[in-house]
C-alpha positions in Angstrom: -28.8 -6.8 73.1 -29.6 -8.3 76.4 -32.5 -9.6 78.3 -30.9 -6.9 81.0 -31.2 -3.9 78.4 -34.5 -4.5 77.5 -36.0 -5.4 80.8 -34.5 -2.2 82.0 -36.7 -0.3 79.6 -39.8 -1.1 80.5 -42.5 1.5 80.8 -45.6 2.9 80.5 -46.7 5.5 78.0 -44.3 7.7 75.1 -41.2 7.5 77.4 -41.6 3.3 77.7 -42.6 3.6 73.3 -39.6 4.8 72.3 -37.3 3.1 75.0 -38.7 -0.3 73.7 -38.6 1.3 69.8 -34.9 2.4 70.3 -33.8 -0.7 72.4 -35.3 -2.8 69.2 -33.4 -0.6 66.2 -29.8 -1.1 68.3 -30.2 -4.5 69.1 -31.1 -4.9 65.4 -28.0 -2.6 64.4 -26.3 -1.9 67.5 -24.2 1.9 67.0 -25.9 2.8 63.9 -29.4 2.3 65.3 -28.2 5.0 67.6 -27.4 7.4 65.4 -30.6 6.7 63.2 -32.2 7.2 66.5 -31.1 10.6 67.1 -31.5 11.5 63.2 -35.1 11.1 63.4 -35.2 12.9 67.3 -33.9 15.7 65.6 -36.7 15.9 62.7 -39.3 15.4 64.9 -38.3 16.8 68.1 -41.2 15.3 70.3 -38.9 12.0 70.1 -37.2 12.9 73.6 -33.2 12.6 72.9 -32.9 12.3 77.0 -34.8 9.1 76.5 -32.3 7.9 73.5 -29.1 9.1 74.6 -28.6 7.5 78.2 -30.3 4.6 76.9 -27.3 3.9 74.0 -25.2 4.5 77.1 -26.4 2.2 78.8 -26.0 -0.3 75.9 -22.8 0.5 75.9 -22.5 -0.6 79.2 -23.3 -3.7 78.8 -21.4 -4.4 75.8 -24.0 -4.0 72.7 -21.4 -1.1 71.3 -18.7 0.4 72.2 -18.5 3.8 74.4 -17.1 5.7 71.2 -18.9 4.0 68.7 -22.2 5.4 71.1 -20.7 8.8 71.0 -19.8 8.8 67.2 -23.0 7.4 66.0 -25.1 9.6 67.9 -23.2 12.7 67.0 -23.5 11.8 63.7 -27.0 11.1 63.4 -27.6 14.8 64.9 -25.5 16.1 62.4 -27.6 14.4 59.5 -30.8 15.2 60.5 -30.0 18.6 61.6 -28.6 18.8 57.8 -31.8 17.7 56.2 -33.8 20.1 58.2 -31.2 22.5 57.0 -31.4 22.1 53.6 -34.9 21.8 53.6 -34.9 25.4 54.7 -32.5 26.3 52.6 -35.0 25.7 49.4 -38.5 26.7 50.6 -37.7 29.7 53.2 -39.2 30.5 56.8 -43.0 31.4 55.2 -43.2 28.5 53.4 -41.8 26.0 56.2 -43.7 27.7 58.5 -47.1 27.2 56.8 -46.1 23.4 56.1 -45.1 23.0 59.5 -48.1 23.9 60.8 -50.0 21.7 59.3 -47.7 19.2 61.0 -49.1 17.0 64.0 -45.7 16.5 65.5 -43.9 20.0 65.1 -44.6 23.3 66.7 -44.5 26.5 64.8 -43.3 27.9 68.4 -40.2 25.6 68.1 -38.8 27.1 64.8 -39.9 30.7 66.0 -38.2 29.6 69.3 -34.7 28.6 67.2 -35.1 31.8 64.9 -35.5 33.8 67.8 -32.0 32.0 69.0 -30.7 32.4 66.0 -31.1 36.3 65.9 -30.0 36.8 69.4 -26.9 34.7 69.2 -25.8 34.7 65.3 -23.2 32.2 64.5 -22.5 31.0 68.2 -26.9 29.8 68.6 -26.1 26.9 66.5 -23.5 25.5 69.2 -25.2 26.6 72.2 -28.7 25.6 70.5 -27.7 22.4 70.2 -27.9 22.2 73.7 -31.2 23.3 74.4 -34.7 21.3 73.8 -36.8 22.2 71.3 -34.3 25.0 70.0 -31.5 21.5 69.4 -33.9 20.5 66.1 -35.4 24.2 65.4 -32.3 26.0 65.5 -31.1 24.3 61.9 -34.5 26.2 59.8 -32.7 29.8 60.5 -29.3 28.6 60.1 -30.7 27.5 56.7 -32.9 30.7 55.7 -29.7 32.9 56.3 -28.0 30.9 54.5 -25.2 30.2 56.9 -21.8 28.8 55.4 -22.3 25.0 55.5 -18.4 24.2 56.8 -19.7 26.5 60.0 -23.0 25.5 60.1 -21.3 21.8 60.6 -18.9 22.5 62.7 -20.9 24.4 65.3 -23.4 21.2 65.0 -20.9 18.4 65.3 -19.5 20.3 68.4 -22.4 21.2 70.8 -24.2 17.9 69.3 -21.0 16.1 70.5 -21.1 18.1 74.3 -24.5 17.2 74.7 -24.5 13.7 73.2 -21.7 12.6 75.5 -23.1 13.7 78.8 -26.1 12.2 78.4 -24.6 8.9 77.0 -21.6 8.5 80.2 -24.9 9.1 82.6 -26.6 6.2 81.1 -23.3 4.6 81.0 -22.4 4.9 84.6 -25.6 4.6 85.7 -26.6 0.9 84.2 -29.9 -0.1 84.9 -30.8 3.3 86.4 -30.4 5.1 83.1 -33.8 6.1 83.2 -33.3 8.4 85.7 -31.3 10.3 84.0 -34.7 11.4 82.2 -35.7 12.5 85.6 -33.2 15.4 85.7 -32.7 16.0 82.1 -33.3 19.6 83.0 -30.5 19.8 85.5 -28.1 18.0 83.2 -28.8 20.4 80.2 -27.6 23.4 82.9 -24.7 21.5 83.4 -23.8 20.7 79.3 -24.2 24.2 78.8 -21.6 25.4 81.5 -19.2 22.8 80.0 -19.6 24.2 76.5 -19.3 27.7 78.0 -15.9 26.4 80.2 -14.6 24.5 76.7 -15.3 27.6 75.0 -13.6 30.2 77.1 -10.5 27.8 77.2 -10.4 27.9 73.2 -10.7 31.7 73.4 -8.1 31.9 75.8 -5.7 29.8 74.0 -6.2 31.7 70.9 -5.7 35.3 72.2 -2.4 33.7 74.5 -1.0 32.8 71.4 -2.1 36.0 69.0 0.1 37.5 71.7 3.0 35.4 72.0 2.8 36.0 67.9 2.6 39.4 68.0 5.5 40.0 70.7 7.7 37.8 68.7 7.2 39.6 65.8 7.9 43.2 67.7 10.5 42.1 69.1 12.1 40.5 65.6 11.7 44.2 64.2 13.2 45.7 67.0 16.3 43.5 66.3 
């Protein structure tokens, strides 16, 4: 990686820690330091993904990986750590989790009662839209696992709001260059505007799909007709 990259990352405290921690694991390993990155964000959620993110973009930029390969990595380190997380809820339930969790330095017992409380609200659609949320993004997986929710949906739901919110935060960092960091500055802004896109992507599916259940059922009216 360049001298540019890493100079750009220097800071004080946890944000400067795990610019300098991730800058190291993808110069080492370049896209697949990303998405180990991310897969350990998402088991221990006080690993900042706004710090991550713009910063593979950024090394994108300058050439370390490619803008896809940043994309695909990322995406699919959030799918394997949201996996183990699911799993891992899968076998020992919510009491049991909860108690273990608990007794955890890094993880919050009012993050997984955040992503149940998602979970119950929403059903099926929190694991998209949780995805897109902090602290929910990582907490929303222990329901999904509890309930026992189909894996094929549970993956597909991840891989798609993972991928939404991957990407905007890597093209910031990507267009921004050696300002990437302030895209940290108004993470908060930029989840508002993730969300909206996977609520515009979203209504655009739905309306595609009832245009053509439509179109289908016309046609087939108007073949009995005939």
């Amino acid at each position: 990686m360049t001298s540019a990259l890493a100079a750009a990352t220097t800071s004080d405290g946890l944000f400067g820690a795990v610019a300098d921690w991730a800058v190291d694991l993808m110069d080492a390993i370049g896209g697949p330091g990303a998405g180990i990155a991310i897969g350990i964000e998402n088991l221990f959620p006080p690993i900042p993904s706004e710090v991550i993110l713009p910063l593979a973009g950024f090394a994108a930029a300058r050439g370390s990986m490619t803008l896809v390969e940043a994309i695909a990595w990322t995406t699919a380190g959030s799918l394997v750590g949201a996996l183990v997380l699911y799993w891992i809820s899968l076998a020992v339930g919510m009491d049991r989790l909860t108690r273990i969790v608990d007794r955890l330095p890094l993880i919050s017992v009012d993050d997984l009662r955040k992503g149940e409380e998602w979970f119950t609200r929403h059903g099926t659609k929190a694991v998209f839209f949780g995805r897109m949320v902090p602290l929910v993004r990582s907490a929303i997986s222990v329901p999904a696992g509890v309930s026992r929710m189909p894996l094929g949906t549970f993956v597909l739901y991840t891989v798609l709001g993972s991928g939404i919110w991957n990407s905007i935060f890597i093209l910031a960092g990507y267009f921004l260059g050696e300002n990437w960091s302030q895209v940290e500055r108004y993470s908060s802004v930029l989840q508002y505007v993730v969300i909206v896109v996977a609520v515009v992507l979203v209504g655009l599916y739905v309306r595609r799909t009832l245009a053509a259940r439509r179109a289908a059922a016309t046609s087939a009216l108007t073949t009995r007709e005939r």
